[in-house]
ROSE-4610 file (N, C-alpha, C; in Angstrom, 1 decimal, always signed):
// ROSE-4610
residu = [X/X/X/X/X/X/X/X/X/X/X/X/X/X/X/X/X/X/X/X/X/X/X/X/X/X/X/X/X/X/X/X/X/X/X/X/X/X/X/X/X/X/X/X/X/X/X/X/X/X/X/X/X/X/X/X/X/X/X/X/X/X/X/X/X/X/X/X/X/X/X/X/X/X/X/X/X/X/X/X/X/X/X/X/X/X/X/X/X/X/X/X/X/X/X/X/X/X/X/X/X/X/X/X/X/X/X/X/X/X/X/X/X/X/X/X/X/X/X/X/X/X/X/X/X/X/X/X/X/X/X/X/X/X/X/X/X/X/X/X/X/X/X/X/X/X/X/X/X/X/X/X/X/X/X/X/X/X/X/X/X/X/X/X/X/X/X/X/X/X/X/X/X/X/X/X/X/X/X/X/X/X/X/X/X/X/X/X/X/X/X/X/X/X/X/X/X/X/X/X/X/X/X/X/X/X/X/X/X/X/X/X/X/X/X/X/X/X/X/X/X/X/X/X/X/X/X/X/X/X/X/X/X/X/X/X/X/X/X/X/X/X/X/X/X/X/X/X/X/X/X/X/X/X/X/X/X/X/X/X/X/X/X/X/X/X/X/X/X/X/X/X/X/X/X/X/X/X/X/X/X/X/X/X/X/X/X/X/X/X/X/X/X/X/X/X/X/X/X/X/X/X/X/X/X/X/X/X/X/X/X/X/X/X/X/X/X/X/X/X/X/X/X/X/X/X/X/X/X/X/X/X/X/X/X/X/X/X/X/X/X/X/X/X/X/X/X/X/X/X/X/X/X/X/X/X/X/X/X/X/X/X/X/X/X/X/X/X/X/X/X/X/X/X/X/X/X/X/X/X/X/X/X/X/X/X/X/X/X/X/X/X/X/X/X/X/X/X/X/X/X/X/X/X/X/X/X/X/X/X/X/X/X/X/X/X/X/X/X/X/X/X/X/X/X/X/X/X/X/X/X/X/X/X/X/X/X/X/X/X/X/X/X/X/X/X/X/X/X/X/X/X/X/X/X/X/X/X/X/X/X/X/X/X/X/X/X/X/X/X/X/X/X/X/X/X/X/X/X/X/X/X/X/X/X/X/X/X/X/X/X/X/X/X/X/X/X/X/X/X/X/X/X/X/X/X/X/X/X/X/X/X/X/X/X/X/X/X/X/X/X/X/X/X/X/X/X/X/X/X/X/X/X/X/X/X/X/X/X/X/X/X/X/X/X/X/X/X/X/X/X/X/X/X/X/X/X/X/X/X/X/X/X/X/X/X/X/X/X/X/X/X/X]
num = [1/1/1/2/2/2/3/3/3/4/4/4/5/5/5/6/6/6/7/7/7/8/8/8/9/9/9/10/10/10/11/11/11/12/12/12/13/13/13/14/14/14/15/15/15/16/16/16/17/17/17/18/18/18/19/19/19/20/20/20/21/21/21/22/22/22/23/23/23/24/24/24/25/25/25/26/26/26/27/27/27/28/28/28/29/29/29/30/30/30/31/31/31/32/32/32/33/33/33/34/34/34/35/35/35/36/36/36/37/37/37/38/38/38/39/39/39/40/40/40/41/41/41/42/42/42/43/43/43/44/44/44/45/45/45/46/46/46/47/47/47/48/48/48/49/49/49/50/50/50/51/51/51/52/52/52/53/53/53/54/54/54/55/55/55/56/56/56/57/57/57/58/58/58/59/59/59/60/60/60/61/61/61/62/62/62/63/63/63/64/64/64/65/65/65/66/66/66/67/67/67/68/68/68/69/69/69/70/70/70/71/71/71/72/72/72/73/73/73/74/74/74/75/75/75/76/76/76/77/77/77/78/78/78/79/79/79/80/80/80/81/81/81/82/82/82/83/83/83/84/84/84/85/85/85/86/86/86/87/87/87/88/88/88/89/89/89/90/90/90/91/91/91/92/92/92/93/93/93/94/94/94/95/95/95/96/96/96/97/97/97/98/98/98/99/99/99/100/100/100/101/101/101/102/102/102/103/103/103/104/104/104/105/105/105/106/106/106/107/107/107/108/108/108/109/109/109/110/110/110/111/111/111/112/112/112/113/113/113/114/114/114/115/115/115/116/116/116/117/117/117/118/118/118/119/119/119/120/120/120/121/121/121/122/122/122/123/123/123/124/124/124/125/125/125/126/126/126/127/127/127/128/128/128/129/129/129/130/130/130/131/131/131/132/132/132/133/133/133/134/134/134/135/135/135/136/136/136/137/137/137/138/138/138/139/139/139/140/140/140/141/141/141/142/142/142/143/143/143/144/144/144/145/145/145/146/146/146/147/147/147/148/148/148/149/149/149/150/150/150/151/151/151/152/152/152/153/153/153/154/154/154/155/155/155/156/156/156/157/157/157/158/158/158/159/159/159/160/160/160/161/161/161/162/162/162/163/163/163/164/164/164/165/165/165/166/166/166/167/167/167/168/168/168/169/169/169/170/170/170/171/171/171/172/172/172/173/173/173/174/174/174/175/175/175/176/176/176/177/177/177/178/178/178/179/179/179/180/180/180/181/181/181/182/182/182/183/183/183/184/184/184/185/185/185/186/186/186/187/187/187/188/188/188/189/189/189/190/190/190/191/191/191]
x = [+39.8/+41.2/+41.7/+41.2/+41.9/+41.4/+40.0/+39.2/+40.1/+40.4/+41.3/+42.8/+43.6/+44.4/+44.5/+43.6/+43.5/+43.2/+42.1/+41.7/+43.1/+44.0/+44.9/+46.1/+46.2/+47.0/+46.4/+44.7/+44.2/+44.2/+44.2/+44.3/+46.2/+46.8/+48.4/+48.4/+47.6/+48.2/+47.6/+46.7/+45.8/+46.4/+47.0/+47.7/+49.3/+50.3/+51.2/+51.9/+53.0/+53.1/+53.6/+53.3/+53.5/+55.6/+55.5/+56.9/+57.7/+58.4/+58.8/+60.6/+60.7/+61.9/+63.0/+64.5/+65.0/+66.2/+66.9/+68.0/+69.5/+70.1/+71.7/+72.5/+72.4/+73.0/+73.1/+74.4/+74.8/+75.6/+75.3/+76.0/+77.5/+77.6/+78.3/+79.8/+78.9/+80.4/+80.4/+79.8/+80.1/+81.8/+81.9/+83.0/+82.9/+82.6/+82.8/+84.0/+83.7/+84.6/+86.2/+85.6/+87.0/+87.6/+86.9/+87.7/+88.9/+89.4/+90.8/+90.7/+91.8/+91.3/+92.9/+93.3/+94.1/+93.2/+94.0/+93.5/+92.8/+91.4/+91.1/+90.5/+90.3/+89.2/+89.7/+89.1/+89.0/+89.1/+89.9/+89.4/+90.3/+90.9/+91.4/+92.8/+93.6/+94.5/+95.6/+96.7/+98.1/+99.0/+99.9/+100.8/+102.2/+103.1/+104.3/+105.3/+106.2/+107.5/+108.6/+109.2/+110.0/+111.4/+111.7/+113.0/+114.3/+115.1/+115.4/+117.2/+117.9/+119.1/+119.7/+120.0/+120.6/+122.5/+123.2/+124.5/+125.4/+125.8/+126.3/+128.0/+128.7/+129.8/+130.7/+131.2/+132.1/+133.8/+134.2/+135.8/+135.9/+137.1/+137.4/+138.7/+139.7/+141.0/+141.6/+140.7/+140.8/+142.0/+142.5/+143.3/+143.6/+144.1/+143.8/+145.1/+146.4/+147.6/+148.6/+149.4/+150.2/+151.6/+152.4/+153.7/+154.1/+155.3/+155.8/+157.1/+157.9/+159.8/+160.5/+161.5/+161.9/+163.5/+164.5/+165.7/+166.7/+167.7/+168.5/+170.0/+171.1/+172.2/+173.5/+174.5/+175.6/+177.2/+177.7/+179.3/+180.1/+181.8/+183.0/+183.6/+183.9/+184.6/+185.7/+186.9/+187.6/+187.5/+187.4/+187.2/+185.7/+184.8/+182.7/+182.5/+181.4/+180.7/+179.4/+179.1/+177.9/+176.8/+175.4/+174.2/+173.4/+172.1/+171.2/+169.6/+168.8/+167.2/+166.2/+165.6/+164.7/+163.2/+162.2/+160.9/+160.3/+159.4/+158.6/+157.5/+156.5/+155.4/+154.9/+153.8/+153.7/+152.3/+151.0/+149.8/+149.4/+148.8/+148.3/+147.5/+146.1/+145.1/+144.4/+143.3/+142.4/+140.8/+140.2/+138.6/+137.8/+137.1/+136.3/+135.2/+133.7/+132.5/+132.4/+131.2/+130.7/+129.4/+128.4/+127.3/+126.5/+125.7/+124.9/+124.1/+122.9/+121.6/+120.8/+120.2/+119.7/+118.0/+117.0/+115.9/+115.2/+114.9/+114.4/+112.9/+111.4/+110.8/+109.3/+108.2/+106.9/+105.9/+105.2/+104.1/+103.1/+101.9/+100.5/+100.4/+99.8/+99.1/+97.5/+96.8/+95.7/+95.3/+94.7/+94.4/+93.6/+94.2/+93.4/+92.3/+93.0/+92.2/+92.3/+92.1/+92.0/+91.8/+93.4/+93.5/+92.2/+92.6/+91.9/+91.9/+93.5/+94.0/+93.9/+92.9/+92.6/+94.3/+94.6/+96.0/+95.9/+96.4/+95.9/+97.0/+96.3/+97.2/+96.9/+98.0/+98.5/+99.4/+98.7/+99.7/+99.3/+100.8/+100.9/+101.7/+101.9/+102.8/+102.8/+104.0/+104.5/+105.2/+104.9/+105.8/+106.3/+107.6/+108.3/+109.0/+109.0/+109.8/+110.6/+111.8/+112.8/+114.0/+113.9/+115.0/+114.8/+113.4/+113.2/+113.4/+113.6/+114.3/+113.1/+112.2/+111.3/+111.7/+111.1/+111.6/+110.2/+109.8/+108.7/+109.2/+108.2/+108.1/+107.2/+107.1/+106.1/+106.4/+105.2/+105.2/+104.0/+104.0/+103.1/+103.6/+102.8/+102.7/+101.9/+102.1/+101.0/+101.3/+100.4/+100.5/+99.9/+100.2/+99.5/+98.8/+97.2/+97.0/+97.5/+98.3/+98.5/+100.0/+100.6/+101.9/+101.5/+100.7/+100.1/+99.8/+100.9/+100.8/+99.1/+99.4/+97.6/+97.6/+98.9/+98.8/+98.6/+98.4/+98.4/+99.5/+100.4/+101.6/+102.2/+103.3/+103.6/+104.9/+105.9/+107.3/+107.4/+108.6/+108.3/+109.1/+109.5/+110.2/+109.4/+108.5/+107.1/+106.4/+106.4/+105.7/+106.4/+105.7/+105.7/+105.6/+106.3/+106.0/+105.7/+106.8/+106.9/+107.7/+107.3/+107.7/+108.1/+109.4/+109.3/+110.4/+109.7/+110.8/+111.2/+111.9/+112.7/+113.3/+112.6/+113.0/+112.9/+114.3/+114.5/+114.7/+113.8/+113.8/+114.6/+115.4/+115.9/+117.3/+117.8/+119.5/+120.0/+120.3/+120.9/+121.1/+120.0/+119.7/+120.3/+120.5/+120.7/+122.6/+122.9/+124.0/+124.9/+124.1/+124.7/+125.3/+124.2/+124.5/+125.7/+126.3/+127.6/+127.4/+128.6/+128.5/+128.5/+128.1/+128.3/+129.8/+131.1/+132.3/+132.4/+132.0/+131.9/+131.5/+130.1/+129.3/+129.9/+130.9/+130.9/+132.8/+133.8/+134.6/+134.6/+132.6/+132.4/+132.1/+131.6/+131.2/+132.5/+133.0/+134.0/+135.5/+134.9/+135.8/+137.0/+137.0/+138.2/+137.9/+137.1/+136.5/+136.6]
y = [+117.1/+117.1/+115.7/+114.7/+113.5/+112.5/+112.7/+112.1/+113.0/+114.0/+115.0/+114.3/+113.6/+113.0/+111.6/+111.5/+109.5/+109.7/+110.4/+110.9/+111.3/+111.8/+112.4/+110.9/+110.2/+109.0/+108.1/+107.5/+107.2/+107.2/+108.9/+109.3/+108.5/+108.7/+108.9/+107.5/+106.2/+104.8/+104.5/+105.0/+104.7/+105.3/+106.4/+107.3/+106.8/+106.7/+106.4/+104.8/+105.0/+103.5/+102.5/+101.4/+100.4/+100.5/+100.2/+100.2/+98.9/+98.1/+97.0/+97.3/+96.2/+97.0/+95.8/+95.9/+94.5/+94.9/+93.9/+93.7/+94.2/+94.7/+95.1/+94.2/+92.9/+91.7/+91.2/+90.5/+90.1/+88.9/+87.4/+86.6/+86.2/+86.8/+86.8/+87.4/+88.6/+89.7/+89.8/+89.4/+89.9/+89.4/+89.8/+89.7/+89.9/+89.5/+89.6/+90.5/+91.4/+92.4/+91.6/+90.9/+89.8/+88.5/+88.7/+87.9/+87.7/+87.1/+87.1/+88.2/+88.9/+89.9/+89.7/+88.3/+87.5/+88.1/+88.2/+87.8/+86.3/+86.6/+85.3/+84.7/+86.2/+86.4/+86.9/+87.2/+87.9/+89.1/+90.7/+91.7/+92.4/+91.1/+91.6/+91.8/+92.9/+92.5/+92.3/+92.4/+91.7/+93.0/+93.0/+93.7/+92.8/+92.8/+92.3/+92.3/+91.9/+92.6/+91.6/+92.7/+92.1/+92.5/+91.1/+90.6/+90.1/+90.5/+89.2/+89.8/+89.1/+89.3/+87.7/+88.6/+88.0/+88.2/+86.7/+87.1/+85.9/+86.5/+85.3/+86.1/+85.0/+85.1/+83.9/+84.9/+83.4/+84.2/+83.2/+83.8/+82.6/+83.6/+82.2/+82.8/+81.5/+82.4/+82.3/+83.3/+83.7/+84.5/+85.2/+85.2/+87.0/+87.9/+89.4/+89.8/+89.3/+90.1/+88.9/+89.5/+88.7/+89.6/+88.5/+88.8/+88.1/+88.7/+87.8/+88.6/+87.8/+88.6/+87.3/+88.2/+87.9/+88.0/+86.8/+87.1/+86.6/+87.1/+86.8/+86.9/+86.0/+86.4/+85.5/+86.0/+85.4/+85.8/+85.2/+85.3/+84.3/+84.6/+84.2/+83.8/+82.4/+81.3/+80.5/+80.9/+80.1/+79.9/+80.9/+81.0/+80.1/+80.1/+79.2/+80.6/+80.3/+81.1/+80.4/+81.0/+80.3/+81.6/+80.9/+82.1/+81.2/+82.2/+81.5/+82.7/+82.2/+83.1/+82.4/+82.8/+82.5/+83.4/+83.2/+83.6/+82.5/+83.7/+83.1/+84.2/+83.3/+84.3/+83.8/+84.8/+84.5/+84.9/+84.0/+84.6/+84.3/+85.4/+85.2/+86.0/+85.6/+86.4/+85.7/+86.4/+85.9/+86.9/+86.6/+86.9/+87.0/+87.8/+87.6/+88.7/+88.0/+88.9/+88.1/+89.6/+89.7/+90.3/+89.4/+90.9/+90.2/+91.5/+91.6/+92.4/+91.6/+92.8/+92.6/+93.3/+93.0/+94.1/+93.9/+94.9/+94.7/+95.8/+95.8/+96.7/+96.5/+97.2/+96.1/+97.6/+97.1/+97.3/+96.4/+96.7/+95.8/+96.9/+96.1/+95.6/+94.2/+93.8/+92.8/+92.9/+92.6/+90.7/+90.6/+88.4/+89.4/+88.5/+88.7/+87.2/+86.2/+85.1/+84.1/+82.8/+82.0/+80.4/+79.9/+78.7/+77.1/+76.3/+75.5/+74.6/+74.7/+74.4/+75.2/+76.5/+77.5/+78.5/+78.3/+79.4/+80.5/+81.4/+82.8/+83.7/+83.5/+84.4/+86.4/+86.8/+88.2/+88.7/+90.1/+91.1/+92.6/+93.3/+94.8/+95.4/+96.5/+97.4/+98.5/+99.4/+100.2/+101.1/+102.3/+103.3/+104.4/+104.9/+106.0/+107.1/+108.2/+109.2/+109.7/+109.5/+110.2/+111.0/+112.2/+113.3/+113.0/+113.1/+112.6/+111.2/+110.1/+109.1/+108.3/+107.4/+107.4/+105.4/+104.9/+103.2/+102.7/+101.7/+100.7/+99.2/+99.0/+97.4/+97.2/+95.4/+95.1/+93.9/+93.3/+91.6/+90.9/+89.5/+88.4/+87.5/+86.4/+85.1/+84.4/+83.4/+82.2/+82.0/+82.3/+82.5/+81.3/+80.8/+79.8/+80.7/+80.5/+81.2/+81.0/+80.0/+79.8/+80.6/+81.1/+81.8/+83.2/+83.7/+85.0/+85.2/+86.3/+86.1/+87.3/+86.8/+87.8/+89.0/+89.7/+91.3/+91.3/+90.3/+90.5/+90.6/+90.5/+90.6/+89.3/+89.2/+88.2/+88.1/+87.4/+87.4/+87.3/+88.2/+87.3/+86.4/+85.8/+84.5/+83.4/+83.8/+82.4/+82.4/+83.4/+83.3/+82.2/+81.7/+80.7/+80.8/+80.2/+81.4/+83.2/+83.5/+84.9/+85.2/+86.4/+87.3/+88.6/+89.0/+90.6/+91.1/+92.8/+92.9/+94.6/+95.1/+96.5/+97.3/+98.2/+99.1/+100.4/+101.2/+102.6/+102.7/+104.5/+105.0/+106.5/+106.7/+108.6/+109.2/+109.8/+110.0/+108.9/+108.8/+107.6/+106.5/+106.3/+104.5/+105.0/+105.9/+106.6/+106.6/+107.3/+107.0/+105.4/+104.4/+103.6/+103.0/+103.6/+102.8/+102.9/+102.4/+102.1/+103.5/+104.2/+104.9/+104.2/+104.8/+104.4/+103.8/+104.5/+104.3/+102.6/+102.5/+101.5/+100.6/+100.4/+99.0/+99.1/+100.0/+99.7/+98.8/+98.8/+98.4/+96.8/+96.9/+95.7/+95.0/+95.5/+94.6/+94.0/+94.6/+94.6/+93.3/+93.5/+92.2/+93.0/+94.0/+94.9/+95.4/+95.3/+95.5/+94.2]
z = [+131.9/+131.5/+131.4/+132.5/+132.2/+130.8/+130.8/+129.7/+128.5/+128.4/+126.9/+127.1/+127.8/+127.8/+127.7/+127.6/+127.4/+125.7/+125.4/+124.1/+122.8/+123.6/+122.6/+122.6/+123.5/+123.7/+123.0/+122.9/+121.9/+120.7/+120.1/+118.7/+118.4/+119.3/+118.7/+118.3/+119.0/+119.2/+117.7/+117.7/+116.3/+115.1/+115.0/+114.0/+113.7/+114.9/+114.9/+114.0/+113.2/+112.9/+114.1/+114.0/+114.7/+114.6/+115.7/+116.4/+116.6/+116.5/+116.7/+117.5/+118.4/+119.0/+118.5/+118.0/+117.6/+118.3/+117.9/+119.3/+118.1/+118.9/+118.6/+118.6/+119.1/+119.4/+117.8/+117.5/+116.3/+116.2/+116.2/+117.0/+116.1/+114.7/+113.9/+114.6/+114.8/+114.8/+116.5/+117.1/+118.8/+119.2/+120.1/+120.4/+122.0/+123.1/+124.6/+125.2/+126.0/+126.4/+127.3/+127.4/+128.2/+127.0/+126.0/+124.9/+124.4/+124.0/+123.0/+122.5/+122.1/+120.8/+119.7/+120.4/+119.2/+117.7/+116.5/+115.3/+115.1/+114.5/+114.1/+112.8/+112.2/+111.3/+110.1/+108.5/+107.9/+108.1/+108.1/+108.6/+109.3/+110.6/+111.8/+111.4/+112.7/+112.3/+113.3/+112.9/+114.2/+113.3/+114.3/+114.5/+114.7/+113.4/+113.0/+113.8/+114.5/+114.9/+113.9/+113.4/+112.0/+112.7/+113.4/+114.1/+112.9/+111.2/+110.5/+110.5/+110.2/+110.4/+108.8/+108.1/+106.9/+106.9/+106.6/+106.6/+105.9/+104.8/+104.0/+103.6/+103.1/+102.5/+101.7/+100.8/+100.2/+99.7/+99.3/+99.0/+97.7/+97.4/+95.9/+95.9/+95.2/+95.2/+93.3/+92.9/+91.8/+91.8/+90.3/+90.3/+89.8/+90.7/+90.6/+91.0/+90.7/+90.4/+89.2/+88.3/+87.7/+87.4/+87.5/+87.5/+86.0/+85.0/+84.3/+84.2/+83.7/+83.5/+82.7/+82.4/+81.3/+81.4/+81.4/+81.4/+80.6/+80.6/+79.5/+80.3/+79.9/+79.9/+79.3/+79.4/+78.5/+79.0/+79.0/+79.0/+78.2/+78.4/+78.0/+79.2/+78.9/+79.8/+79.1/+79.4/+78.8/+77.2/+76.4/+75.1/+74.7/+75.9/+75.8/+75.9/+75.1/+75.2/+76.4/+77.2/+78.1/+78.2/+77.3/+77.6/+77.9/+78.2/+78.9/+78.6/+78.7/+78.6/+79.2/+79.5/+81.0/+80.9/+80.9/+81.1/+82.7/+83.3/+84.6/+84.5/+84.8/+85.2/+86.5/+86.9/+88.2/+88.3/+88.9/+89.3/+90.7/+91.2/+92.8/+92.7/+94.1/+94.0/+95.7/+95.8/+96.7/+96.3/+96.5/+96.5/+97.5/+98.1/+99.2/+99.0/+99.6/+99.4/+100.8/+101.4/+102.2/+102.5/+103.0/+102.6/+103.9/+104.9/+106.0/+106.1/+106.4/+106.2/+107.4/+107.9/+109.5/+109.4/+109.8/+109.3/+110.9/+111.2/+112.3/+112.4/+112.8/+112.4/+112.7/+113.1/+113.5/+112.1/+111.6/+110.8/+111.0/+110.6/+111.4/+110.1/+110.3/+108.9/+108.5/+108.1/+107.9/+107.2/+108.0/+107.8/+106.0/+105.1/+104.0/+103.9/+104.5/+103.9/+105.3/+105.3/+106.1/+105.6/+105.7/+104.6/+105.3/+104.8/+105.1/+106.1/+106.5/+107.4/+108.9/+108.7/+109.5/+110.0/+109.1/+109.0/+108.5/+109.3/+108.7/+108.0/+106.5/+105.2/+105.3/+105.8/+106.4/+105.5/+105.3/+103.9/+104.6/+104.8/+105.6/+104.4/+104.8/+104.0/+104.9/+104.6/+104.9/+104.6/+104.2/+103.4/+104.5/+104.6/+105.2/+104.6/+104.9/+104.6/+104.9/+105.3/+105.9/+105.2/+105.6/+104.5/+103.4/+102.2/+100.9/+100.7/+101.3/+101.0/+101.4/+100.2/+100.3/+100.8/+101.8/+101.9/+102.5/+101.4/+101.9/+102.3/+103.5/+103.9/+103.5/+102.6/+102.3/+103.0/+103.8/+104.4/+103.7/+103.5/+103.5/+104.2/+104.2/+104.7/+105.7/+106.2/+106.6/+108.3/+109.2/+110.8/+111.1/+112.1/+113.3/+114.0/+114.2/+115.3/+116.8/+116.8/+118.3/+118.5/+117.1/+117.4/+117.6/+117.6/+118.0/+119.2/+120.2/+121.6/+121.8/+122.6/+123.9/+123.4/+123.2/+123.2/+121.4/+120.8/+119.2/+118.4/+118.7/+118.1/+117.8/+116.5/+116.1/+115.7/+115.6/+115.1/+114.0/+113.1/+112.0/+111.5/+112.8/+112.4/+112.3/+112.8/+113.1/+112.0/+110.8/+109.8/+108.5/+107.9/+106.9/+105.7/+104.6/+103.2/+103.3/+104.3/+104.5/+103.5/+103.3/+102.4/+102.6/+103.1/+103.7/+102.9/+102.1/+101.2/+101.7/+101.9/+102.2/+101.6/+100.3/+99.3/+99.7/+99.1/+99.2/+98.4/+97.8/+96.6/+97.1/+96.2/+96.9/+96.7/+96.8/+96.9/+97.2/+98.8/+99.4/+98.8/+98.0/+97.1/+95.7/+95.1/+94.2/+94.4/+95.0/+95.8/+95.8/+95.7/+96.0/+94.7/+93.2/+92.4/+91.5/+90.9/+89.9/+89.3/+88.6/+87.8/+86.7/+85.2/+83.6/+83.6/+84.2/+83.8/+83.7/+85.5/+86.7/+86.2/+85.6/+84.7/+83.6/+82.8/+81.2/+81.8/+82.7/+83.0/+83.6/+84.2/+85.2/+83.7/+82.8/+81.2/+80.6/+80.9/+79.6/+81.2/+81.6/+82.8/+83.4/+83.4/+83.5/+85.5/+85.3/+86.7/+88.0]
């Protein structure tokens, strides 16, 4: 029985293809379980915190009320005749805009490249739906890897040639715009 088992272990070594064993180790892509897992690469990504607060205004003191009149008068003095006519006009106005926009909001976004300067070029997007009201964030721009804290995340005030833009498509946005009346009055300066 033991000679029929050395025999059939024989046959297999001889029949069998050769076997080679290779390593799972990849020095490219490893990454050590206690590593950074900062962004650093092509591929990877960071997670945005889109901190921005926009607020401008101006005034002009244009001119959006006018007054004009027109007077006249006359009498008998001692056999004079005394008249008189009189025109005044009057314009006064003030102007003021005001506009504030504040966007608050997380989006992960992906290193597309990695400049020469070893700065990493980052593009996310983000689309939502709320009650039909369709609104995307789009971000770009240029990161320090050293402004990238431990947990991955990044401000987007630290980004450089950033680009963050915040569109809604839907009633609401629909809603906001001018009627026909409204733009043919804003044309014509009447507005």
């Amino acid at each position: 029985m033991r000679f029929f088992s050395y025999f059939i272990v024989a046959i297999a070594l001889i029949v069998l293809p050769k076997v080679e064993a290779t390593s799972l180790y990849n020095a490219k892509t490893f990454r050590d379980l206690t590593a950074d897992k900062r962004a650093l690469r092509v591929g990877d990504t960071v997670t945005i915190i889109v901190l921005e607060t926009a607020q401008a205004s101006a005034s002009a003191g244009a001119a959006d009320k006018s007054e004009f009149g027109f007077g006249a008068q006359a009498g008998v003095n001692d056999k004079n005749w005394q008249y008189g006519l009189g025109v005044n006009g009057n314009t006064k106005g003030t102007a003021s805009t005001q506009r504030k926009g504040q966007l608050r909001a997380q989006i992960t976004a992906m290193v597309t490249q990695v400049d020469e300067n070893k700065n990493l070029i980052i593009e996310g997007k983000q689309t939502l739906t709320i009650d039909g009201e369709v609104q995307v964030i789009e971000l770009s721009g240029r990161a320090r890897r050293s402004d990238i804290s431990s947990n991955n995340t990044l401000l987007s005030s630290r980004l450089f040639d950033a680009n963050i833009s915040f569109i809604g498509n839907g009633d609401v946005t629909k809603g906001k715009e001018e009627g026909i009346f409204a733009r043919l009055f804003k044309w014509l300066g009447l507005k």
